[in-house]
C-alpha positions as CSV (number, residue, x, y, z in Angstrom):
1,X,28.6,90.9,146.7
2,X,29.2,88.4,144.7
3,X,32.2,88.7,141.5
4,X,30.2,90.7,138.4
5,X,31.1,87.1,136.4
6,X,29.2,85.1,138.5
7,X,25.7,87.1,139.6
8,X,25.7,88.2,135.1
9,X,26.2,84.4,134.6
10,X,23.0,83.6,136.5
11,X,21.0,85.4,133.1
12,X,20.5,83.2,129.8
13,X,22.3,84.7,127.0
14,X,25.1,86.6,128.6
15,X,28.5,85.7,128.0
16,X,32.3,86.5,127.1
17,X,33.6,88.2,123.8
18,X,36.4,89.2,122.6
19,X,36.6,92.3,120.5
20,X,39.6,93.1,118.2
21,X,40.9,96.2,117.5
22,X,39.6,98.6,115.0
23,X,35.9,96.7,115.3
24,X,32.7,98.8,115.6
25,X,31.2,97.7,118.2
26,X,28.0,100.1,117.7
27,X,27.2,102.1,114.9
28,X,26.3,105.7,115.1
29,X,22.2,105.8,115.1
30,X,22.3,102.3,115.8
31,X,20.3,100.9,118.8
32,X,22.3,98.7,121.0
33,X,21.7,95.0,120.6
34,X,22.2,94.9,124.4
35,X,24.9,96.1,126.9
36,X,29.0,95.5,126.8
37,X,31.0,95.2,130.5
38,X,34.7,95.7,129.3
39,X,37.1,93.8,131.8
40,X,39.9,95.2,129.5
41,X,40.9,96.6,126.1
42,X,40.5,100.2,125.1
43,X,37.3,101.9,123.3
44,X,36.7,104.6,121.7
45,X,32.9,106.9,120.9
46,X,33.1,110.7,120.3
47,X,35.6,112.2,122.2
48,X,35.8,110.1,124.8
49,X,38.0,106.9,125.3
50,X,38.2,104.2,128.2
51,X,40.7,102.3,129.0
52,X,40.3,99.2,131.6
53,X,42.8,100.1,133.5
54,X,41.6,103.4,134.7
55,X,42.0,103.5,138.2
56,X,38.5,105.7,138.3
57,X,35.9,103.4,136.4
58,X,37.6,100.4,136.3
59,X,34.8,98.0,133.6
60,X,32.6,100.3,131.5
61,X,29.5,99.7,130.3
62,X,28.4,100.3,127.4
63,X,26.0,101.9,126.2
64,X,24.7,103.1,129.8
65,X,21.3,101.1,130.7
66,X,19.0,104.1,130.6
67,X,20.4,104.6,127.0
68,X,19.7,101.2,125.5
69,X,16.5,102.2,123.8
70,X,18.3,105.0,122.1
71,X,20.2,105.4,119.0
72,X,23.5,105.7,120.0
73,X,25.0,109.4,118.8
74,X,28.4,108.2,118.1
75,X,29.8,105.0,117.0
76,X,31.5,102.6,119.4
77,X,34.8,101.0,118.3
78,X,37.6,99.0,120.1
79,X,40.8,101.2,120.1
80,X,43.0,97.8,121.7
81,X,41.7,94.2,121.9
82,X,38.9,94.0,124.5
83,X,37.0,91.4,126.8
84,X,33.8,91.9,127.6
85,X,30.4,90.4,129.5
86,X,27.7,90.5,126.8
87,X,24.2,91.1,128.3
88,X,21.5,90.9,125.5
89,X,19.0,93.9,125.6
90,X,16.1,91.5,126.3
91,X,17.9,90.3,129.6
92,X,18.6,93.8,131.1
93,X,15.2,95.1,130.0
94,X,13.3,92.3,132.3
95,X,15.9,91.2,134.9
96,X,15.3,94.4,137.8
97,X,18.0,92.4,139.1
98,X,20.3,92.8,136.3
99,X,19.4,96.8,135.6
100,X,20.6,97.2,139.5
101,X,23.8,95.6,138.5
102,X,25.0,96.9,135.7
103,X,24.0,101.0,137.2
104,X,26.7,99.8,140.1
105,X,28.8,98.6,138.0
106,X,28.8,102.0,135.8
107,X,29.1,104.5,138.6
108,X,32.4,102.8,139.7
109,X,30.9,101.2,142.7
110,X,31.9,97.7,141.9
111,X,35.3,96.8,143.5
112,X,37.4,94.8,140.7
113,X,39.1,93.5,144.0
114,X,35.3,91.4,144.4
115,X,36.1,89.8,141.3
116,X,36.9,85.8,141.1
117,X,38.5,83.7,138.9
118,X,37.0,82.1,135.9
119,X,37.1,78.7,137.9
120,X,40.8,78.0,136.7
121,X,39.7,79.5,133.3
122,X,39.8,82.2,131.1
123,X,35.9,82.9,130.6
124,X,36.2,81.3,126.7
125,X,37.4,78.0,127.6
126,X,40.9,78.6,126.6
């Protein structure tokens, strides 16, 4: 399989963002305007809180694909600066391909190990 960076990169409109702490991500009854793939950071909705480097879900998604229709019931907000994949709900609603992805990516199934590089990079040009 190839590194999540590189199969998300094949869709228009998805791309790298930072978040800063203490930013709302997503609003509490607020509709996602599409899906977050933390590759690190901290964040924060309800009572529960992610961190990258858990070693049981090691990106999260956010919110969870079958959810992105849905108000959201609590607000989403960065606890720690983050870097994300941004996939626009348009993308992930008509791209199979892209639904498949991001579900494997959420159940933990993705290997970080699988990841590459940003070609010599950091994804934002830096």
């Amino acid at each position: 399989m190839a590194g999540v960076d590189e199969r998300m990169g094949l869709y228009d409109g998805v791309h790298c963002v930072r978040l800063s702490a203490g930013q709302v991500l997503i609003y509490r009854g607020h509709t996602a305007p599409g899906v977050f793939v933390f590759l690190s950071g901290c964040v924060h909705s309800g009572a529960r809180v992610w961190r990258s480097n858990d070693s049981d879900q090691p990106f999260l998604v956010v919110p969870e694909v079958a959810a992105l229709d849905s108000p959201l019931p609590e607000s989403v907000t960065i606890e720690d600066d983050a870097a994300a994949l941004f996939v626009p709900r348009s993308v992930v609603l008509r791209e199979p391909s892209m639904q498949q992805l991001l579900q494997t990516i959420a159940s933990g199934r993705f290997s970080p190990s699988k990841l590459p590089s940003f070609r010599g990079e950091t994804p934002w040009g830096d």
